[in-house]
C-alpha positions in Angstrom: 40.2 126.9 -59.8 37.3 126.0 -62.2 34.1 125.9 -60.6 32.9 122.2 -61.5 35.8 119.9 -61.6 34.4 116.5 -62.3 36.5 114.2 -60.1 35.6 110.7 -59.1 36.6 109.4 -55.7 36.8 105.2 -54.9 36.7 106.0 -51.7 34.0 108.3 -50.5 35.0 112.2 -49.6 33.7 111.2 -45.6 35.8 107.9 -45.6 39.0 110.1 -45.8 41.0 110.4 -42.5 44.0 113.0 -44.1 43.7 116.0 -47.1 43.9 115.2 -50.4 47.1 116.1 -51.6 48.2 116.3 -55.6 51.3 117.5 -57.6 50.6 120.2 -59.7 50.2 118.2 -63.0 47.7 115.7 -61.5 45.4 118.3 -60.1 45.2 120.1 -63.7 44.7 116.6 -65.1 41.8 116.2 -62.8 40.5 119.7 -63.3 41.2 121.2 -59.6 43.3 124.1 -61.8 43.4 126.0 -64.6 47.2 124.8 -65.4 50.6 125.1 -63.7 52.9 127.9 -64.8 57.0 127.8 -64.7 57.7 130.8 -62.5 55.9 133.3 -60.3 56.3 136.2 -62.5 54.9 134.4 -65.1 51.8 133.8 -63.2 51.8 137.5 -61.9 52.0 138.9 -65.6 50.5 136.6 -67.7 47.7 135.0 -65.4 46.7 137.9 -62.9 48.0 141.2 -65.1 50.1 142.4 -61.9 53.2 143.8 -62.2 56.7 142.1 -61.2 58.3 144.9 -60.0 55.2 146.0 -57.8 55.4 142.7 -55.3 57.7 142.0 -53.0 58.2 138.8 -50.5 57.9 138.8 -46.8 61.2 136.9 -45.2 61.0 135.4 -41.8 63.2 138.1 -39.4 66.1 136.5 -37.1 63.4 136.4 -33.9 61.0 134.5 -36.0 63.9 132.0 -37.0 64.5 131.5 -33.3 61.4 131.0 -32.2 61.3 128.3 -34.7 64.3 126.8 -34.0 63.4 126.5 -30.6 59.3 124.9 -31.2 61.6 122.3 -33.3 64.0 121.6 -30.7 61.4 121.3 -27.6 61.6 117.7 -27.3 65.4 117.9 -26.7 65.5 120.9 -24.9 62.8 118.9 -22.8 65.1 115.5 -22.2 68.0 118.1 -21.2 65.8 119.7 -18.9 64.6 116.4 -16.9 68.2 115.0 -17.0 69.6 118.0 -15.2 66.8 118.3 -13.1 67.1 114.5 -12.0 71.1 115.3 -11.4 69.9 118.5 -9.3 67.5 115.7 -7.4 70.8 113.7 -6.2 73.2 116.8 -5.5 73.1 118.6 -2.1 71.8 122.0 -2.5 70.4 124.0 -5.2 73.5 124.2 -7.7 73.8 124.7 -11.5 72.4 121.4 -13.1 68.7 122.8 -11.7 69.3 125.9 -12.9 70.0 124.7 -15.9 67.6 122.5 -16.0 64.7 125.2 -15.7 66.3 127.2 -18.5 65.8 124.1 -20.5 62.4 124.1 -19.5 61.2 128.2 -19.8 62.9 127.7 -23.8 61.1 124.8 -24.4 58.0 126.6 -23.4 58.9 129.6 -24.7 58.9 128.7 -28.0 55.6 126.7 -28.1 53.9 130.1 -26.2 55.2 132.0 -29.4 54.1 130.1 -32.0 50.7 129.9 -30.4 50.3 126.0 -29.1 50.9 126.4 -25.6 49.2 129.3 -22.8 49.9 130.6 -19.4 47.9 128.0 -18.0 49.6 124.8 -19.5 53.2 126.4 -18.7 51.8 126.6 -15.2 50.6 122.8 -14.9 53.7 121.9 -15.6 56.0 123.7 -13.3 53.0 122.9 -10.4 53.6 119.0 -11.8 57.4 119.9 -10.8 56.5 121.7 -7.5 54.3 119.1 -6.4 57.4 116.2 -7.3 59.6 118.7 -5.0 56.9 118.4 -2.1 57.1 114.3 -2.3 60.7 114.1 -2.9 61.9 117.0 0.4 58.9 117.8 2.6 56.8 114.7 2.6 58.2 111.1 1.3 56.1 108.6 0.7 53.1 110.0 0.5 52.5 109.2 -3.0 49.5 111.6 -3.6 51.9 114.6 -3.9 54.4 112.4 -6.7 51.0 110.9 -8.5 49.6 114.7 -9.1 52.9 115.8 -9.8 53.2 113.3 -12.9 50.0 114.0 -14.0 50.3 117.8 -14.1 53.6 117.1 -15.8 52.1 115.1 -18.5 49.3 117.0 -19.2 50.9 120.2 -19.3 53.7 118.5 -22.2 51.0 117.2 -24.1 48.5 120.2 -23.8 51.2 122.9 -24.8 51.8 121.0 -27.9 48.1 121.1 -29.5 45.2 123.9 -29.3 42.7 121.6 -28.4 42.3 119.6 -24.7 40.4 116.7 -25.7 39.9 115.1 -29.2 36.6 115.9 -31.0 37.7 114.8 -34.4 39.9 112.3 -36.4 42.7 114.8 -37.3 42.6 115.6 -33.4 42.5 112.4 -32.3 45.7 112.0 -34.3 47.6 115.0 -33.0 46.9 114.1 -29.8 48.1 110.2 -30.5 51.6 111.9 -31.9 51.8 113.9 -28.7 51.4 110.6 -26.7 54.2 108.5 -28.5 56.5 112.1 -28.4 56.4 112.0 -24.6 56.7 108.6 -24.3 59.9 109.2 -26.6 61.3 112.1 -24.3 60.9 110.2 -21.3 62.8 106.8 -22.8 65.4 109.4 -24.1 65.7 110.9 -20.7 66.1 107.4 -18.6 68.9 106.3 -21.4 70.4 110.0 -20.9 70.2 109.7 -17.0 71.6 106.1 -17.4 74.6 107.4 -19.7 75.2 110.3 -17.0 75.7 107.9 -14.0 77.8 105.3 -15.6 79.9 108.2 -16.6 79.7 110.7 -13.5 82.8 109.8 -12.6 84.6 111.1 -15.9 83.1 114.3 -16.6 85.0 117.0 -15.4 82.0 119.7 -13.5 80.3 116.5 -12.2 82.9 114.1 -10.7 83.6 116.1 -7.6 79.9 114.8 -6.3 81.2 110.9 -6.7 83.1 109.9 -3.9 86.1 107.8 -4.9 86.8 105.1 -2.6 90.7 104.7 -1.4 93.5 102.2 -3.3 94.4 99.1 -2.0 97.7 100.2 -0.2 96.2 103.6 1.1 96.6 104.0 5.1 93.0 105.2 5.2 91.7 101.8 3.8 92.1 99.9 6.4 90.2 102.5 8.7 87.4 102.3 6.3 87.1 98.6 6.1 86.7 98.6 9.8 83.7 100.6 9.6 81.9 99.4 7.1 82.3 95.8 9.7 81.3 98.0 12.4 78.4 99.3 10.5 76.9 95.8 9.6 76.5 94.7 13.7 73.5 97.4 13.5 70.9 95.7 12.0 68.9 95.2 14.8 69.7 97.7 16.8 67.7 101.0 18.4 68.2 105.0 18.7 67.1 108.0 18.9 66.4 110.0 15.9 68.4 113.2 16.1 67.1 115.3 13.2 63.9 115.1 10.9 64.2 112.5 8.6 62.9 113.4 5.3 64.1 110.7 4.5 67.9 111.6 5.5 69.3 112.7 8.9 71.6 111.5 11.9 70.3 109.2 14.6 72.0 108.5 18.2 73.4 105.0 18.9 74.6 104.3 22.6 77.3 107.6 22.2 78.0 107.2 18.7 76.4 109.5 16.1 75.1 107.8 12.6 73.9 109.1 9.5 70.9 107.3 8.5 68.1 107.5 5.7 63.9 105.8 6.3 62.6 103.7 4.7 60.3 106.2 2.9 58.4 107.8 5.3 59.2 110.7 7.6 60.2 110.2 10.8 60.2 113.4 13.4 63.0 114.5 15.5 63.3 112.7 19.0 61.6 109.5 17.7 63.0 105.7 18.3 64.0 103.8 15.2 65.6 100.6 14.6 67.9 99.6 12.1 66.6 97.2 9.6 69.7 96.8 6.6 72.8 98.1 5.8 74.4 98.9 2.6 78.0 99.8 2.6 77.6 103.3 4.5 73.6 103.5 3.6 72.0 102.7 6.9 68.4 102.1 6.9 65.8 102.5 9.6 62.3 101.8 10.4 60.4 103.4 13.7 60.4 101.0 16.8 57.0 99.1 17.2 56.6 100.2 20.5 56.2 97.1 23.3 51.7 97.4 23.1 51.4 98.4 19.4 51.3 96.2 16.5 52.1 97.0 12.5 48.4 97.6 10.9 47.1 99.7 14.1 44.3 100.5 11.9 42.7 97.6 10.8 41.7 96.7 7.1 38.1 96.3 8.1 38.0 100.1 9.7 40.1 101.4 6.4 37.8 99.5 4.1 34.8 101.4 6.3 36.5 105.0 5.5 36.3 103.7 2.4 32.8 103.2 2.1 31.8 106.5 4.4 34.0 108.4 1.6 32.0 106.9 -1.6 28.9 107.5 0.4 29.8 111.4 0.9 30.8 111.7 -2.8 26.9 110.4 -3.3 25.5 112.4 -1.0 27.7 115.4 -2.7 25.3 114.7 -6.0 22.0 115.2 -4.1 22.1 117.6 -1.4 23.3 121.4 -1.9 26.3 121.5 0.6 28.8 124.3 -0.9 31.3 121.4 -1.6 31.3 120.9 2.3 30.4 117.4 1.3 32.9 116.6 -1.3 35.6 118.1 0.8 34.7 115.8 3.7 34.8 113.0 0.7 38.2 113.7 -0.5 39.5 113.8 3.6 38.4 110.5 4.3 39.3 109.0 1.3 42.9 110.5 1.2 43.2 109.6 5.0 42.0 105.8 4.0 44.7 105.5 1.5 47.5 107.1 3.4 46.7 104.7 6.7 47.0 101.8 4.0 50.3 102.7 3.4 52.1 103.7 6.5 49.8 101.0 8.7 50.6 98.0 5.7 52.4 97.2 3.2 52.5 98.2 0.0 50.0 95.9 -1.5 47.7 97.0 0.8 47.9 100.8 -0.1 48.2 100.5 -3.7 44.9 98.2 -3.4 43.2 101.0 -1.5 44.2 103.5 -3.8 43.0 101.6 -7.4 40.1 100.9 -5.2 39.0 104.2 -4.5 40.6 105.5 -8.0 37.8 103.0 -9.3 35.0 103.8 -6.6 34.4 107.2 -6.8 33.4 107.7 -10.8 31.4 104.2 -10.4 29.9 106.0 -7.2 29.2 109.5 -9.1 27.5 107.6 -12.0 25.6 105.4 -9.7 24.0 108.7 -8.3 23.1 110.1 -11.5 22.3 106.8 -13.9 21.0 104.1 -11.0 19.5 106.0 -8.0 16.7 108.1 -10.1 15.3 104.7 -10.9 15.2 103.3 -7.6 12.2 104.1 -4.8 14.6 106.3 -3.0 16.0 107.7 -5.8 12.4 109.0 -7.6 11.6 110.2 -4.2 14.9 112.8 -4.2 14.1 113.4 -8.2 11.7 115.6 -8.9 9.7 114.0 -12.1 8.0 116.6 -14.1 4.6 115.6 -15.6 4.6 114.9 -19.2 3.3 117.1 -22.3 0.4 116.2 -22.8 -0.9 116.4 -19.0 0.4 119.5 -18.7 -2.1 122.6 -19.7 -1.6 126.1 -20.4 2.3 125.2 -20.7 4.3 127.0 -22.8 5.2 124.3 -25.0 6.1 125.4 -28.9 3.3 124.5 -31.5 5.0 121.7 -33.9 7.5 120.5 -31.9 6.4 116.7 -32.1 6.6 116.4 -35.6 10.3 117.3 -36.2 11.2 113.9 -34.6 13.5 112.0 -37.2 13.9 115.6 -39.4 17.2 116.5 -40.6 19.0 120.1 -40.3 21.9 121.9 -39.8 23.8 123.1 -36.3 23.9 127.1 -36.7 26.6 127.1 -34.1 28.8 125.3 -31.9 26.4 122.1 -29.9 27.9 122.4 -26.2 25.6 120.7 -25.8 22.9 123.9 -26.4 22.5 125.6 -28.9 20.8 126.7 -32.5 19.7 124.7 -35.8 17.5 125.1 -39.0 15.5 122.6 -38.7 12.5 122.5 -41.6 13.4 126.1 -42.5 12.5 126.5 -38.6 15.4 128.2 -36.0 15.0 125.5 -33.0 16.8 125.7 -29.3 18.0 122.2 -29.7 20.5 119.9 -27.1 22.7 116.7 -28.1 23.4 113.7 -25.7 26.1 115.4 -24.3 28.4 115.2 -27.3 29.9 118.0 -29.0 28.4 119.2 -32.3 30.4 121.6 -34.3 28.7 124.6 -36.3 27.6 123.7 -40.3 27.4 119.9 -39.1 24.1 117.8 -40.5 22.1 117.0 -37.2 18.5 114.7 -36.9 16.0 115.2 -34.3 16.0 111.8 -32.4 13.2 113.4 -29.7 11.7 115.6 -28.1 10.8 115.8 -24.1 8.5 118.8 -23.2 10.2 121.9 -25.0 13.4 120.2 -25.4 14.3 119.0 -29.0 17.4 116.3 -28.7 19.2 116.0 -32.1 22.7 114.0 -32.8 24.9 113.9 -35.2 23.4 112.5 -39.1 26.1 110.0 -39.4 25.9 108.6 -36.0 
């Protein structure tokens, strides 16, 4: 490459959001090279003085070809993996589609780990996002915490095993992370039209049609049996029993002497209890616990939920000024989760999901209250301790020089997170952003200085 290239750009270097990227000709044209040669033993003997017959070329070996294969085939291997998984979901038992399924999911991940995108910890999200689905689907429906932290472990550990970076910091990361985005949204429309294809055709592929139960031919001595119940079944509406099995949500509930298999309406309902059936669909009867005869739907009002709502933001506030070894914030999260779950199994629906964007929304307003609002109240400046300025304070030891490097330039001699060094003047200065991050070689200003602390920022900001 020659060492002073005279190029002129329309567009300014800083204004360019991708690399430049030239043909061979155009970049000698422009004086980036020297020239382009034909072949690489030309350029070997004639341009370098090596010899041919001394180099050699390294060739990807058949592991390194499979682990490629496999980085480029994650998103599939990643629909196949939820569709089988989603099949396991609404199969009795622990069969072959989940097993399956999880061997989609270890390749998948397997070949990200060896290329070097994703870690131990990211594989882990994600199969804790799959546990935690598990927990709201079997041990506790209709909880909703359990399925929202699911998806979001899910998410982030697909889209964090796919870049080297957690968060954005610059515009080719920002873009990474935007292709990420639209990939999962992509697996996850390809996995609902997969899952949509599998169902309409469950009943004509061969390992999978012996979970669809076929109902009998006009004609068949068992369908006239079977028409009588279904009648029978739809005179329950209505009607009360005894629950004879957990319900989570399925199980069999007593009826007079008959025995019913039943499903909740979400939520779990222990052995022993009374429920009433609310709808029938073909054989899917529903049920609902029975009010009983002093108790009314919403035992716990709005007005005391709303309360636990406020008691919760309060503790996440106090959390920010008193030292509590996370006692506080633990009693926080308690009577906030509490709050939301009452909405939901006390209400209806509108009500919970109202609680929960409420205190979704509540607790960072309430956090940045504490730390932006409250230091500039009377009770707030009496919790904050307010040191005295420079130039009341004597004796300090407060670097000679430090006022006059406000609105200097320099450089950031490492990493700004936010601490860290700079040349400032010729000068090595402790310096701290604004909280934003500030990578090594970057052109910083002094914007100003508080006691011994120089703030800088990015130049172009």
């Amino acid at each position: 490459m020659r060492d002073n290239p005279k190029i002129t750009f329309v567009v300014p270097p800083s204004k360019f959001v991708q690399p430049l990227t030239l043909q061979g000709g155009m970049a000698a044209d422009v004086g980036l090279i020297d020239g382009v040669v034909d072949t690489v033993e030309i350029l070997l003997d004639e341009r370098l003085g090596l010899d041919a017959s001394q180099t050699g070329y390294l060739a990807p070996n058949w592991s390194e070809d499979i682990v490629a294969w496999l980085n480029s085939m994650r998103e599939v291997l990643f629909v196949l993996g939820f569709i089988l998984l989603l099949i396991e979901f609404k199969t009795p038992g622990f069969a072959l589609p989940g097993i399956l399924g999880i061997m989609m999911f270890g390749l998948a991940f397997f070949g990200s780990y060896m290329v070097g995108l994703a870690t131990i910890t990211e594989i882990l999200l994600f199969f804790l996002g799959l546990g935690l689905l598990g927990v709201e689907i079997y041990i506790m429906p209709g909880m909703i915490v359990f399925g929202l932290a699911g998806f979001v472990c899910i998410v982030a550990g697909l889209i964090f095993s796919q870049q080297e970076f957690y968060f954005p910091a610059s515009g080719d990361q920002s873009q990474t992370f935007l292709n990420n985005l639209i990939n999962f949204g992509l697996v996850m429309v390809s996995v609902m039209l997969g899952i949509w294809a599998v169902y309409a055709n469950l009943g004509r592929i061969p390992y999978l049609k012996s979970a669809v139960q076929v109902p009998p031919k006009a004609g068949d001595p068992s369908a006239g049996g079977l028409a009588d119940h279904e009648q029978h079944l739809a005179t329950l509406p209505g009607q009360e029993g005894v629950v004879l099995t957990d319900l989570r949500p399925a199980g069999v509930m007593m009826i007079g002497e008959d025995r019913y298999d039943v499903v909740s309406e979400g939520s779990f309902i222990e052995e022993g209890a009374t429920v009433r059936v609310v709808e029938v669909h073909g054989n899917r009867v529903v049920v609902v616990p029975a009010e009983k005869p002093n108790a009314q739907k919403g035992e716990v009002t709005v007005g005391i939920l709303a309360l636990m709502v406020l008691v919760g933001l309060a503790l996440v506030v106090a959390e920010v000024f008193f030292v509590s070894a996370g006692i506080l914030a633990v009693m926080a999260g308690t009577v906030l989760v509490s709050a939301v779950f009452f909405a939901f199994s006390h209400h209806d629906s509108l009500t919970g999901w109202s609680f929960l964007v409420a205190c979704a929304i509540g607790v960072p307003l309430s956090v940045k209250m504490a730390f932006r609002v409250l230091p500039h109240t009377r009770l707030g400046k009496q919790l904050y301790l307010s040191g005295l300025d420079s130039e009341e304070v004597s004796g300090a030891a407060q670097e000679e020089g430090l006022e006059d490097l406000v609105g200097k330039q320099g450089t950031a001699l490492c990493d700004l997170r936010p601490a860290g060094y700079a040349s400032i003047g010729g000068r090595r200065i402790d310096v701290v952003t604004r909280g934003e991050l500030i990578e090594k070689s970057s052109p910083i200003k002094v914007i100003k200085i508080e006691s011994n602390q120089v703030f800088v920022a990015p130049l172009h900001s």
